[in-house]
C-alpha positions in Angstrom: 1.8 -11.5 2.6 0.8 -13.1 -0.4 -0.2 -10.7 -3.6 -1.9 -11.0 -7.1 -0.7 -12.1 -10.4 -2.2 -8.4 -11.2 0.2 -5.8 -11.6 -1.7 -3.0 -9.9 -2.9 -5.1 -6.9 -2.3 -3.5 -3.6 -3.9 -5.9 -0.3 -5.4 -3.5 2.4 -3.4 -4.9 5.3 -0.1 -3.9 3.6 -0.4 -0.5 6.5 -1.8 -3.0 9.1 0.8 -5.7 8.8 4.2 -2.9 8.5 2.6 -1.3 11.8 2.4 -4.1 13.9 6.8 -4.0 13.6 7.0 -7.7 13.3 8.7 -9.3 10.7 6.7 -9.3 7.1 7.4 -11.3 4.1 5.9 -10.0 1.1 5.4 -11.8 -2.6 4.0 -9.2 -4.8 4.2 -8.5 -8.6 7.3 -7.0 -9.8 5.3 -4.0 -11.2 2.6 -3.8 -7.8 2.8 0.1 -6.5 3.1 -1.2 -2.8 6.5 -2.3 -3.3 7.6 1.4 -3.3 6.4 1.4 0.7 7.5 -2.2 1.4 11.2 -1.7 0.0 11.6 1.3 2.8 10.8 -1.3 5.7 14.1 -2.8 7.3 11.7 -5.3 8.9 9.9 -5.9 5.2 11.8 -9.1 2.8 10.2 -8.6 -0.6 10.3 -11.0 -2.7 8.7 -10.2 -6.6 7.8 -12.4 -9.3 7.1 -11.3 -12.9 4.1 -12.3 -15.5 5.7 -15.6 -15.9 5.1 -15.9 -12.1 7.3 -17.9 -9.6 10.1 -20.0 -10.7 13.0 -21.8 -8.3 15.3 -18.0 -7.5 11.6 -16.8 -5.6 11.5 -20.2 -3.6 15.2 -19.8 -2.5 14.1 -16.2 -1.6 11.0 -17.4 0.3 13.2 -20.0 2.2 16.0 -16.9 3.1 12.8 -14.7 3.8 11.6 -17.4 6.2 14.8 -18.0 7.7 15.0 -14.1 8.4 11.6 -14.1 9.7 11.9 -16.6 13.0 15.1 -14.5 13.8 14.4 -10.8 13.6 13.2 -8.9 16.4 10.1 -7.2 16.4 10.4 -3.4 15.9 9.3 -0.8 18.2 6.9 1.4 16.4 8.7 5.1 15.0 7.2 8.2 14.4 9.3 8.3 11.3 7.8 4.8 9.7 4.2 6.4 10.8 4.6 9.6 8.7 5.6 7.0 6.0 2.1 5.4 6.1 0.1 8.1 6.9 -0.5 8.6 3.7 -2.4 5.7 3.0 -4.3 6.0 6.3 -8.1 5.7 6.2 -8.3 9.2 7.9 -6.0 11.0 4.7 -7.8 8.6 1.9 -11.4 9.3 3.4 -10.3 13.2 3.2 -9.2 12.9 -0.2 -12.7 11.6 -1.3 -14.3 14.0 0.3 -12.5 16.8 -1.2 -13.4 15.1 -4.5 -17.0 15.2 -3.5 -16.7 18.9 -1.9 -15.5 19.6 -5.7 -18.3 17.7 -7.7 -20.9 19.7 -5.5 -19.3 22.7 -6.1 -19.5 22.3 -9.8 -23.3 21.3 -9.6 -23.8 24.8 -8.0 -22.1 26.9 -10.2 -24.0 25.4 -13.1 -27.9 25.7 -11.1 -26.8 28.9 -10.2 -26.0 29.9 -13.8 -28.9 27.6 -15.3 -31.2 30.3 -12.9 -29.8 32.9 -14.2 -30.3 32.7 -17.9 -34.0 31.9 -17.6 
């Protein structure tokens, strides 16, 4: 899995990729807020470059990574590695929104219900 140049870039199929148990090599930004989630992943090699981006110690890594990678078994899915991810799941992120929402309409009410009151 390949990342940005961006710091705060984080690729959808991050959850996608770390369910599926296979191996996953990962070249993110050093400062990219899905390394937190990768970095608990025993079947995860991350591999970060900076602003400057890649030099020769990343393409050693990538080689190692690679190397790792035909090797390594593929991992039966876990409960625990699901509650990991779960909250970044479309179901928890939709819910989120729509509290948002349920909180922006809420608002809206209390003023038109004030607003009707004073005239």
């Amino acid at each position: 899995m390949l990342g940005s140049s961006e710091p705060h870039y984080t690729p959808s199929k991050v959850f996608p990729a770390l369910l599926t148990g296979r191996p996953v090599i990962a070249v993110y930004h050093e400062a990219s807020p899905v390394l937190e989630i990768l970095r608990r992943e025993t079947h995860a090699r991350v591999i970060t470059v900076g602003d400057d981006g890649p030099g020769e110690r990343q393409v050693e890594e990538i080689a190692a990574a690679l190397r790792w990678a035909v090797t390594a078994p593929v991992r039966v899915r876990s409960e625990s590695r699901d509650d990991v991810l779960q909250a970044w799941s479309a179901r928890t992120l939709a819910g989120q929104l729509a509290r948002v929402f349920d909180d922006v309409a809420a608002a809206q009410m209390c003023e038109a219900t004030l607003a009707l009151g004073q005239a």
